[in-house]
C-alpha positions as semicolon CSV with decimal commas, in nm:
position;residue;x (nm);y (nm);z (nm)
1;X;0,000;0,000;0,000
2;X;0,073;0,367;-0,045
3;X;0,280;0,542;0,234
4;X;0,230;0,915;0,361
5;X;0,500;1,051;0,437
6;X;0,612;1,391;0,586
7;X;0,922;1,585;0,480
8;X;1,138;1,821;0,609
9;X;1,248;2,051;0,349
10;X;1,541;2,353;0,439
11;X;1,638;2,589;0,188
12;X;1,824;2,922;0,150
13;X;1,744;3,166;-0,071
14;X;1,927;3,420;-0,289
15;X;1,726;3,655;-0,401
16;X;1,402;3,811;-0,195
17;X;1,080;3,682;-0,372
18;X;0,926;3,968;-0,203
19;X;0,586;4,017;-0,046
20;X;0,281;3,707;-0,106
21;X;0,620;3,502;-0,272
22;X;0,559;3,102;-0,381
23;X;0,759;2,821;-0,284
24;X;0,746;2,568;-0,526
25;X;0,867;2,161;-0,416
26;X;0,872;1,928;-0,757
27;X;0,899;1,554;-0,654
28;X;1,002;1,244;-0,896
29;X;0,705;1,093;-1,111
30;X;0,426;0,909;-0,914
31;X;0,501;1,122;-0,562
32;X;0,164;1,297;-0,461
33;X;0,144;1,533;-0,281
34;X;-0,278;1,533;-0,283
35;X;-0,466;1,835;-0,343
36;X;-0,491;2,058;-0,128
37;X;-0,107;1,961;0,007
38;X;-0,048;1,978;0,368
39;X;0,240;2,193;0,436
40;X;0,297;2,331;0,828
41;X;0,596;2,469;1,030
42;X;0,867;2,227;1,169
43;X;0,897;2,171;1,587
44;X;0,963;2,514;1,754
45;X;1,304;2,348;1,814
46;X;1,418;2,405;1,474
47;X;1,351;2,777;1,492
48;X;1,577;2,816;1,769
49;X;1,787;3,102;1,777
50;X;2,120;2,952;1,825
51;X;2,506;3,085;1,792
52;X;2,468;2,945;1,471
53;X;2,305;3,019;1,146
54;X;1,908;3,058;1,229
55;X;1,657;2,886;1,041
56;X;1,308;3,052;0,977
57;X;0,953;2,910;0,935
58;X;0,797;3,020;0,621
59;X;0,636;3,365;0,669
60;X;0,257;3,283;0,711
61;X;0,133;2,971;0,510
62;X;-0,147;3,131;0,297
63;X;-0,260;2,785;0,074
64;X;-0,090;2,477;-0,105
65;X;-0,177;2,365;-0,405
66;X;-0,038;2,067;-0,576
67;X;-0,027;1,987;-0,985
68;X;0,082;1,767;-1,220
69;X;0,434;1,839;-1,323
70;X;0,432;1,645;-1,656
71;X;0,035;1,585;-1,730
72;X;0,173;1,328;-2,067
73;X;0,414;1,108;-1,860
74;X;0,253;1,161;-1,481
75;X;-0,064;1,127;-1,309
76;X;0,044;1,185;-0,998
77;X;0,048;1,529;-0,813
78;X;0,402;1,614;-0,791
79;X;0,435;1,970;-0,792
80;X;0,349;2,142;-0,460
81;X;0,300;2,525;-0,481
82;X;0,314;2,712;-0,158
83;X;0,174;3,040;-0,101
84;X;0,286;3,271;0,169
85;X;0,173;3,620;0,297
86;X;0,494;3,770;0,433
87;X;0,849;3,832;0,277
88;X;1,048;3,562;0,141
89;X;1,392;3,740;0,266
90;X;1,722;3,714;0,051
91;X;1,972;3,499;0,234
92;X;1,755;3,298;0,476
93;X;1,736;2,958;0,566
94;X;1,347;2,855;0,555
95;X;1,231;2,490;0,650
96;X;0,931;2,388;0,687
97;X;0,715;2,052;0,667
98;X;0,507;1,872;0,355
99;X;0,300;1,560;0,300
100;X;0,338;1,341;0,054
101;X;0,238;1,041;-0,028
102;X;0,481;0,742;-0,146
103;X;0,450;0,564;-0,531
104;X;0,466;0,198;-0,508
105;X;0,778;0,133;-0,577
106;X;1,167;0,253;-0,571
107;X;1,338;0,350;-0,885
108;X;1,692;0,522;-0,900
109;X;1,567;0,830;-1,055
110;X;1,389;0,905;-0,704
111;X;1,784;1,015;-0,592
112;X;1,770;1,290;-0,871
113;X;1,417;1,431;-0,932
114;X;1,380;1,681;-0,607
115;X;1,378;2,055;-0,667
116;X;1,323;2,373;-0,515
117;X;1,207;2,692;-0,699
118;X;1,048;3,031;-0,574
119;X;0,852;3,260;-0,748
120;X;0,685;3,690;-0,705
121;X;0,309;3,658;-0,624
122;X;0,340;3,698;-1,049
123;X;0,492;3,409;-1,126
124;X;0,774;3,569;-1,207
125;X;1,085;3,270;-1,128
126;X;1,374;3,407;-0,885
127;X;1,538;3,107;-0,773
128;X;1,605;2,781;-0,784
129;X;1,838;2,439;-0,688
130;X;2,058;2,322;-0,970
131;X;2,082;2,025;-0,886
132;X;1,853;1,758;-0,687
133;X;1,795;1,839;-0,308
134;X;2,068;1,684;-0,083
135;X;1,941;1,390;0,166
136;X;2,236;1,495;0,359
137;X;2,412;1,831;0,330
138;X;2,705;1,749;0,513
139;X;3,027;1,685;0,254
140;X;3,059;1,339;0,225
141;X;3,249;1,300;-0,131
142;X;3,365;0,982;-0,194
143;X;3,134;0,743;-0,013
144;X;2,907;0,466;-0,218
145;X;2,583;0,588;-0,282
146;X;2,673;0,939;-0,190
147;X;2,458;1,089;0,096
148;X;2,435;1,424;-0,087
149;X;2,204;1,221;-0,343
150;X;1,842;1,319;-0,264
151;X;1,637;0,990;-0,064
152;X;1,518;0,690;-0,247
153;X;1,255;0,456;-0,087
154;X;1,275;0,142;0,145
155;X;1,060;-0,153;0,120
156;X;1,029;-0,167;0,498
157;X;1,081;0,075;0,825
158;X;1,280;-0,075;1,115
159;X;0,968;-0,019;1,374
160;X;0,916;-0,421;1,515
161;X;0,982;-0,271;1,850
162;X;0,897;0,097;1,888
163;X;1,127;0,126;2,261
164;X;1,422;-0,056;2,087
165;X;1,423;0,213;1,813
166;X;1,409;0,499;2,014
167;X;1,675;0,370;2,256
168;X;1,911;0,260;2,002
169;X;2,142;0,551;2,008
170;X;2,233;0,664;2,320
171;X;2,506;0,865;2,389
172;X;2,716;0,937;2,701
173;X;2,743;1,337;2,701
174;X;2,553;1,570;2,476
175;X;2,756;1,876;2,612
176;X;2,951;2,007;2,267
177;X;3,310;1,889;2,248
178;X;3,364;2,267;2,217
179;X;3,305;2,289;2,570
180;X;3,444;1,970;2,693
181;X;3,697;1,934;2,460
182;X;3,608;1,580;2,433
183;X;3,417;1,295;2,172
184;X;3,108;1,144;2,339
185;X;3,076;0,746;2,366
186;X;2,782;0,659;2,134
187;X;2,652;0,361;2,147
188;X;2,418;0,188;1,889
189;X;2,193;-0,111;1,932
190;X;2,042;-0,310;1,860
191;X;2,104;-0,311;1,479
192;X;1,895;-0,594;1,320
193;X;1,742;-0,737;0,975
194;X;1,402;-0,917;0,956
195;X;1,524;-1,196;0,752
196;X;1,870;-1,325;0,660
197;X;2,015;-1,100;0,402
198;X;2,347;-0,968;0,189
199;X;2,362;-0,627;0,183
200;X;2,502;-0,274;0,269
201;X;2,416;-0,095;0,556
202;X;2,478;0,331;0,614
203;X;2,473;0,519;0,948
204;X;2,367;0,872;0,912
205;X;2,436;1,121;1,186
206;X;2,207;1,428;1,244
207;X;2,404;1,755;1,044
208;X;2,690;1,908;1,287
209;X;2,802;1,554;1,474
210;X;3,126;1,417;1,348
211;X;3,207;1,020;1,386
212;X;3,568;1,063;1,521
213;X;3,746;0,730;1,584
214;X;4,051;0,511;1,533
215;X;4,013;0,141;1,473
216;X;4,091;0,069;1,837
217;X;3,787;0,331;1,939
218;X;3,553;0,100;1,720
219;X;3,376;-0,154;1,961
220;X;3,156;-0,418;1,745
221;X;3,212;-0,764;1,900
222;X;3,023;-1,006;2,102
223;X;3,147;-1,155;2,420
224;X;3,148;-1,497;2,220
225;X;3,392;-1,446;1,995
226;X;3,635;-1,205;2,168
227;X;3,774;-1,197;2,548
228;X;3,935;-0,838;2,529
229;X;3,612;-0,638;2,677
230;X;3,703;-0,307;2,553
231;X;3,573;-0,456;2,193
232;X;3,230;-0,601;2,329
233;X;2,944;-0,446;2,286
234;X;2,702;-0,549;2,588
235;X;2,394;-0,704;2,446
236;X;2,516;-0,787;2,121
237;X;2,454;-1,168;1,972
238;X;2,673;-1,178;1,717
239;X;2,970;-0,959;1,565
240;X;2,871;-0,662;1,344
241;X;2,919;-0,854;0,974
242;X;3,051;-0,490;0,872
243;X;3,320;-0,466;1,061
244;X;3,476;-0,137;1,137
245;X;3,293;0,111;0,908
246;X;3,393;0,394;0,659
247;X;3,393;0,713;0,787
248;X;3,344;1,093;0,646
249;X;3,179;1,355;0,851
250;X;2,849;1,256;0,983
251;X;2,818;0,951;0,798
252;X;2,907;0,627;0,869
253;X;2,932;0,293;0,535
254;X;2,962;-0,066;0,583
255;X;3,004;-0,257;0,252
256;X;2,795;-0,572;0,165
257;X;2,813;-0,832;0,416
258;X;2,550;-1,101;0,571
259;X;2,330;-1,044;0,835
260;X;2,138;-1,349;0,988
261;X;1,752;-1,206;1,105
262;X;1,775;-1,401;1,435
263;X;2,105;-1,195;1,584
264;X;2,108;-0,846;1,734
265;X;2,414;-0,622;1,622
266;X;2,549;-0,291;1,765
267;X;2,838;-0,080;1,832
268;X;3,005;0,179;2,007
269;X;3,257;0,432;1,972
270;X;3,310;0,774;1,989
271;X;3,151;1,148;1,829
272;X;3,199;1,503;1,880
273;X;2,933;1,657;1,968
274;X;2,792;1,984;1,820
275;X;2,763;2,316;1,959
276;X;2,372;2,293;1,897
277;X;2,101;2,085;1,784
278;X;2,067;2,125;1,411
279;X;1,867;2,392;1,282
280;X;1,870;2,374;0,923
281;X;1,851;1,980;0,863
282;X;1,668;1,710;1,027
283;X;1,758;1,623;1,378
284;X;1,756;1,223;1,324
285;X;1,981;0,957;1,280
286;X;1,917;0,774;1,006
287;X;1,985;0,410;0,950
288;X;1,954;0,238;0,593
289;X;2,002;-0,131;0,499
290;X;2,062;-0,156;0,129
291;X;2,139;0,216;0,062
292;X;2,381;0,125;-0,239
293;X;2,044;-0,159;-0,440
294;X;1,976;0,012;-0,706
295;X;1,729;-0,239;-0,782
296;X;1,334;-0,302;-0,609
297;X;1,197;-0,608;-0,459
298;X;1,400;-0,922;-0,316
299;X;1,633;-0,843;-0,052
300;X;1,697;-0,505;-0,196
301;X;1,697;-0,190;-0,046
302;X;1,505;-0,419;0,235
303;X;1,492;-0,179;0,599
304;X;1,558;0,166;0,706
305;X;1,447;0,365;1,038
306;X;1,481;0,766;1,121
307;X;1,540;0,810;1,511
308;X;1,509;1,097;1,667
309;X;1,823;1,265;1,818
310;X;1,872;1,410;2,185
311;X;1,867;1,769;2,207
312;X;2,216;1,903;2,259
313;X;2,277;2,016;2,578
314;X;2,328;2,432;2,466
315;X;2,123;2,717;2,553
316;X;1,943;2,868;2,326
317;X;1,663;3,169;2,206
318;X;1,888;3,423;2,392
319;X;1,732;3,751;2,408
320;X;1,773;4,073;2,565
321;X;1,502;4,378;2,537
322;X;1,475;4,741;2,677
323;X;1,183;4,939;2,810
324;X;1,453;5,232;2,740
325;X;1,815;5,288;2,617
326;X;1,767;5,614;2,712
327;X;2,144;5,765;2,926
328;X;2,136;5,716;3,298
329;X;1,778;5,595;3,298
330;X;1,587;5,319;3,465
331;X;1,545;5,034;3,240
332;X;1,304;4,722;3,288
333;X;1,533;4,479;3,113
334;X;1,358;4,159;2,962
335;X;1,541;3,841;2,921
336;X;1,457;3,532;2,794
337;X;1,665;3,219;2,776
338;X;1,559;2,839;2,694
339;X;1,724;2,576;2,895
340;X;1,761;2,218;2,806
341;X;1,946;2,029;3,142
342;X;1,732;2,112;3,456
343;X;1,927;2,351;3,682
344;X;1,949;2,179;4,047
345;X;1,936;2,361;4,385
346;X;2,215;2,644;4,408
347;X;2,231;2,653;4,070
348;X;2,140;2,898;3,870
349;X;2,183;3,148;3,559
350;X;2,407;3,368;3,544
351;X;2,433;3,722;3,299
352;X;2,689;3,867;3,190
353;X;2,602;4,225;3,064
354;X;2,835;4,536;2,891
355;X;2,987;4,740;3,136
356;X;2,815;5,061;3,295
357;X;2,447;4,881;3,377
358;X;2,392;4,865;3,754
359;X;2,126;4,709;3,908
360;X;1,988;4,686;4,314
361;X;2,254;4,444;4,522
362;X;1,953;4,245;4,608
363;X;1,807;4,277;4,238
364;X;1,429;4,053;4,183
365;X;1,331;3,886;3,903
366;X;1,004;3,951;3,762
367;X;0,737;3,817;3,505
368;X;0,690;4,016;3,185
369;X;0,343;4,132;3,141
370;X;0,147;3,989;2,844
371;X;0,452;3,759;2,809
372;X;0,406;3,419;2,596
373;X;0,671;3,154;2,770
374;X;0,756;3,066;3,142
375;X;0,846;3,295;3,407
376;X;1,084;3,215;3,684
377;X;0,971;3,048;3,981
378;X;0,942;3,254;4,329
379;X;1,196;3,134;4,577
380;X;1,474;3,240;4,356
381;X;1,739;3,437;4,460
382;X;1,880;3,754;4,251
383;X;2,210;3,915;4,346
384;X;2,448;4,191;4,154
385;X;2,835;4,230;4,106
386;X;2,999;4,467;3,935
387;X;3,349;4,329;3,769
388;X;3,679;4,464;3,816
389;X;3,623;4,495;3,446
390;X;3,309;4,703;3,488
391;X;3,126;4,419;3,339
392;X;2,747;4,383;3,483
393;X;2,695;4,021;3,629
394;X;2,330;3,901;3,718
395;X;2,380;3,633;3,967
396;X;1,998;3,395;3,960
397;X;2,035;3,091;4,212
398;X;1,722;2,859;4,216
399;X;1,588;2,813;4,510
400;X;1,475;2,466;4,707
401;X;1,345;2,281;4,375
402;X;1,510;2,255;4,076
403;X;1,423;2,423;3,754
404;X;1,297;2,245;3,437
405;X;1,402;2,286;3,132
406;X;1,206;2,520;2,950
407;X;1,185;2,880;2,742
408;X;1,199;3,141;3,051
409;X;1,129;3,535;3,018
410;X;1,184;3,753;3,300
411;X;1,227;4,153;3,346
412;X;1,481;4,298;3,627
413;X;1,497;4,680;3,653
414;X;1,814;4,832;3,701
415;X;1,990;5,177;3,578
416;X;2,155;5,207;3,209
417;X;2,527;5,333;3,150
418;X;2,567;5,711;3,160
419;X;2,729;5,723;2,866
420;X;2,614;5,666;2,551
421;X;2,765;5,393;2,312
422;X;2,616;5,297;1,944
423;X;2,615;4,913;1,885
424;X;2,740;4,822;1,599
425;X;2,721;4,487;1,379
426;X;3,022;4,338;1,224
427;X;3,283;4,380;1,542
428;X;3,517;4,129;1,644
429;X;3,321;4,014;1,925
430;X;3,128;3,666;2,047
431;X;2,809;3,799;1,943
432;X;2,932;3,972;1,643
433;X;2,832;4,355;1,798
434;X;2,944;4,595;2,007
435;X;2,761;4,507;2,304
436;X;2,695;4,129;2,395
437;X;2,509;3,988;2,710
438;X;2,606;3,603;2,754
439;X;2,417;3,366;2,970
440;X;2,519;3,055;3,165
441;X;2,357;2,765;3,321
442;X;2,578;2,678;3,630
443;X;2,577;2,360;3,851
444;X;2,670;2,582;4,185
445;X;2,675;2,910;4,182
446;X;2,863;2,911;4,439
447;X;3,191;2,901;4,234
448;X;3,043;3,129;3,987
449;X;3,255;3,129;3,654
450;X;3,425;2,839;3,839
451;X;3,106;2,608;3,813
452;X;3,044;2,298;3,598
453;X;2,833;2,465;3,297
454;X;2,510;2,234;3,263
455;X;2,467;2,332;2,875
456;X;2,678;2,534;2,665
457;X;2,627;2,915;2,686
458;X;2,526;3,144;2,471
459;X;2,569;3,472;2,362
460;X;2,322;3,751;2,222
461;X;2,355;4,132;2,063
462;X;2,263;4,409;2,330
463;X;2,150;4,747;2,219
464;X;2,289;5,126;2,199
465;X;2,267;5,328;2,451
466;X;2,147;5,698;2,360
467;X;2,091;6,079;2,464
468;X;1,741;6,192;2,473
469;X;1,534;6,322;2,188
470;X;1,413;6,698;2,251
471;X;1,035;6,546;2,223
472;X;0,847;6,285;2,073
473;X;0,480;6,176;2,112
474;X;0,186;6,036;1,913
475;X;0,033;6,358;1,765
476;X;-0,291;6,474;2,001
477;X;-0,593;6,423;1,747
478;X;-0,988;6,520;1,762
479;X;-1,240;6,300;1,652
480;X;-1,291;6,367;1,295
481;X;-0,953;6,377;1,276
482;X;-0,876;6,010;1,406
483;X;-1,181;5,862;1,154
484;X;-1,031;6,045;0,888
485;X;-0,663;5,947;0,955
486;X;-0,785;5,529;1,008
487;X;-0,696;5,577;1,403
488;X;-0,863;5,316;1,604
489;X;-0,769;5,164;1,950
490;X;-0,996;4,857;1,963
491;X;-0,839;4,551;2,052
492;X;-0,721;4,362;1,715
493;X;-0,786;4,627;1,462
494;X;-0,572;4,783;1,214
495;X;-0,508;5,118;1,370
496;X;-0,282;5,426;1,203
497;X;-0,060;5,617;1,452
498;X;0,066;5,953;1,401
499;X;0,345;6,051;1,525
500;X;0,574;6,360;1,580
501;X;0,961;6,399;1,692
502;X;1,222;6,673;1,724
503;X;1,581;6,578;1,730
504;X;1,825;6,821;1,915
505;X;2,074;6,816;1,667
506;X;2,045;6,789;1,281
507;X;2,168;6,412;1,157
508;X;2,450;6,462;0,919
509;X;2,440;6,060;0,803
510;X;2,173;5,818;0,690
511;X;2,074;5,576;0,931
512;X;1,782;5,357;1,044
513;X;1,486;5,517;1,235
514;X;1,350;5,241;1,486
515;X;0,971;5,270;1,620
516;X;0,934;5,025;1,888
517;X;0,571;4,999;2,050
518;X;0,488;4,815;2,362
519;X;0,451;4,424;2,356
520;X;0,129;4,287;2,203
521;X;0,146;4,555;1,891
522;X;0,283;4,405;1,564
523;X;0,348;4,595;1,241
524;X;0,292;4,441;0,898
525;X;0,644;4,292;0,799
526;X;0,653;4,512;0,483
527;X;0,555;4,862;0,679
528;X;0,573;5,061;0,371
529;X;0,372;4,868;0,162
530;X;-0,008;5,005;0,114
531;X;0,092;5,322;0,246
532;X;0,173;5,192;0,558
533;X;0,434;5,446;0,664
534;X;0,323;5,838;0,523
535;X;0,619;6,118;0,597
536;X;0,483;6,396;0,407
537;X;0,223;6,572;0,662
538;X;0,064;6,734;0,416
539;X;-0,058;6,375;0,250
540;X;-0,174;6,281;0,554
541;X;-0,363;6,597;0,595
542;X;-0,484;6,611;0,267
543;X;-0,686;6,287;0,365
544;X;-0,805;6,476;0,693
545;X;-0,934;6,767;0,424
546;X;-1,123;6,578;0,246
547;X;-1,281;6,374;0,468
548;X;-1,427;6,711;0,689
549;X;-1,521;6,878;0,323
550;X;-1,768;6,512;0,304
């Protein structure tokens, strides 16, 4: 029978496709993807904003429709087009999730028929792949049945036992070898077939994990065939038929060997660790029996599973927000960090901030009003130090319970520098700006920067800090006024703001004018489109005019 089957597509793009932009997925002959398609956003965890490159969900599904790509040749449904409402941005990574549903069979021309195009809301083409969508991104030149071929089917999916698959890759530290300095053990088993077989067998790792091993690191045997326990694999039945594996990057090849249905196979040996969970491919191992058949039914391309991966243990969604950046004044910071490792009792988080920002010794964390994720728990603790270096440190020790792992937001109010500073992108850095605040997850905050870090930190751009404007305000209007201008304050509605500002000294370069409204307001992403930002008063006026002349 037919298989559904979900994908997880990532792309970059090139070129901006602009406002109401299509995304457009073409599949080899006889995949459908049904009409209407299903297409949805990945797991939040994928839109992490990590100290790596971020990936993006597509900016507001609008519809998907799928067609026939070749009506002569194909009856099947196998070109998806995906409309969006926002801005397809140039130079993004975008991912995002569609159904499809499998043919009947494998052929090889499923590793070459996968494309990627995107298109104006005219149909006017901007970009598109080259060649056929990568299974694996990772370079892996030089392997058999290269992983940076797009997928091909599988006659069956490794799922007898659902526990034994999601167990069968554990591994003994998830912290990134950038912080430890060290591989992790991985361990994988048990690997099995469901009837005797000859064939090839591939190991993929999720995108950012590196198998790093000697022959000595490589553990495969069973207790029954060798005494020296440092090669035994507890559990295993038999020896893997592989031996020790092929190795490039994240991806692991064992040529064709026999495997007997009634044995259970593993092995273990050692990986480094990422710093983060990957964002911009799927976070899975993969594990394919018969990845170099070329051929359908028999033994052929016979069994393959996808396992979810373990979340590396590395902060994430760092972010840092002002209710003012104003010189000198007092300034409700908002912060908002996601954990993955629970943080015990004494533990805590601790914030480093640019120098100048002072907050109270005894300093206390609050909620943020109309916030959207966790707030901190009462009972903990919030104290203040000042560097030698001048540098701001937030000390936060939990309290009696532990806390979860989770996406926190919190606000402390303390004093901004009295100097003014701009914040500039592009500086030499570890957030890449001027100003950085970095945040920690410590074991005992007792030893402070000497603590065991529970998951890696993380570091995120602060802001300027800047003298006052002369004035600024939302311009007092009467009522004919605020009908004619489209102002309206109900909850929900569109609603059109005027504003005025005087500067105290005339701006001698270009720059960026930021308008930042309280939380719970959202401009459209493309605030100039439809008029959506007027300058020239006596526009806006002109509208006032002839509304009153009505």
């Amino acid at each position: 029978d037919n298989v559904t089957n979900d994908l997880f597509i990532f792309f970059q793009t090139e070129q901006s496709a602009g406002s109401g932009g299509i995304v457009i997925v073409e599949a080899p002959a006889a995949f459908d993807f049904g009409e209407p398609c299903s297409c949805s956003d990945l797991d939040a965890a994928y839109y992490a904003k990590t100290a790596g490159v971020w990936t993006w969900p597509l900016p507001d599904i609008v519809s998907c429709h799928a067609t026939h790509a070749d009506l002569e040749t194909n009856s099947a449904r196998n070109r998806a087009m995906i409309q969006v409402e926002g801005i397809l941005h140039p130079g993004r990574i975008y991912g995002f999730i569609i159904r499809v549903m499998n043919p009947e069979m494998y052929v090889p021309l499923q590793h070459e028929g996968w494309s990627l195009r995107t298109m104006t809301h005219l149909h006017q083409y901007v970009d598109g792949t080259d060649t056929s969508i990568a299974f694996n991104p990772a370079p892996t030149s030089g392997l058999l049945g290269g992983a940076q071929e797009s997928w091909g089917m599988y006659q069956m999916q490794m799922d007898s036992n659902a526990l034994e698959l999601q167990t069968m890759f554990q591994i003994s530290s998830l912290l990134p070898f950038s912080l430890t300095g060290q591989e992790a053990i991985i361990t994988v088993f048990p690997l099995h077939v469901e009837a005797d077989l000859d064939t090839s067998l591939r190991i993929i790792a999720p995108l950012g994990f590196e198998w790093q091993f000697s022959q000595q690191d490589f553990a495969y045997r069973s207790n029954s065939t060798t005494s020296v326990s440092a090669l035994v694999v507890r559990g295993v039945t038999a020896d893997l038929p592989g031996g020790i594996p092929t190795k490039a990057s994240n991806v692991l090849t064992w040529p064709i060997a026999s495997y007997v249905a009634s044995e259970r196979y593993g092995f273990s040996t050692r990986i480094r660790v990422p710093d983060h969970s990957p964002t911009r491919s799927s976070n899975a191992f993969f594990v394919e029996f018969g990845y170099t058949d070329r051929t359908w039914g028999m033994q052929n391309r016979s069994t393959a599973a996808r396992v979810v991966a373990p979340a590396v243990r590395a902060l994430a969604n760092a972010r840092v927000e002002y209710s003012t950046n104003l010189v000198g004044k007092v300034n409700h910071l908002r912060f908002r960090i996601e954990t993955v490792t629970s943080i015990p009792t004494l533990g805590g988080l601790l914030i480093r901030g640019p120098a100048g920002f002072v907050f109270p010794d005894s300093c206390q964390p609050g909620p943020v009003s109309g916030g959207e994720h966790l707030s901190l728990p009462h009972g903990m603790s919030c104290s203040f130090q000042a560097a030698d270096s001048g540098e701001a440190r937030l000390h936060l020790m939990v309290g009696s319970s532990s806390l979860p792992s989770g996406l926190y937001e919190f606000e402390v109010a303390g004093f901004n520098p009295v100097q003014a500073s701009a914040n500039r992108d592009g500086e030499a850095t570890s957030c890449g700006w001027t100003h950085c605040w970095t945040f920690h997850s410590m074991k005992d905050m007792q030893l402070a920067l000497a603590s065991p870090e529970l998951d890696a930190r993380i570091t995120t751009p602060g802001f300027a800090i800047k003298g006052r404007m002369y004035d600024a305000g939302l311009v007092a209007l009467d009522d004919a006024t605020r009908v004619a201008t489209g102002r309206n304050d109900k909850p929900l509605q569109e609603n059109r703001l005027t504003f005025r500002f005087q500067l105290l000294q005339d701006m001698s370069e270009s720059g960026t004018l930021s308008l930042r409204g309280p939380l719970g307001f959202r401009f459209a992403e493309d605030c100039l489109s439809d008029d959506g930002v007027i300058t020239d008063m006596a526009v806006a006026f002109a509208e006032v005019a002839q509304f009153l002349e009505k």
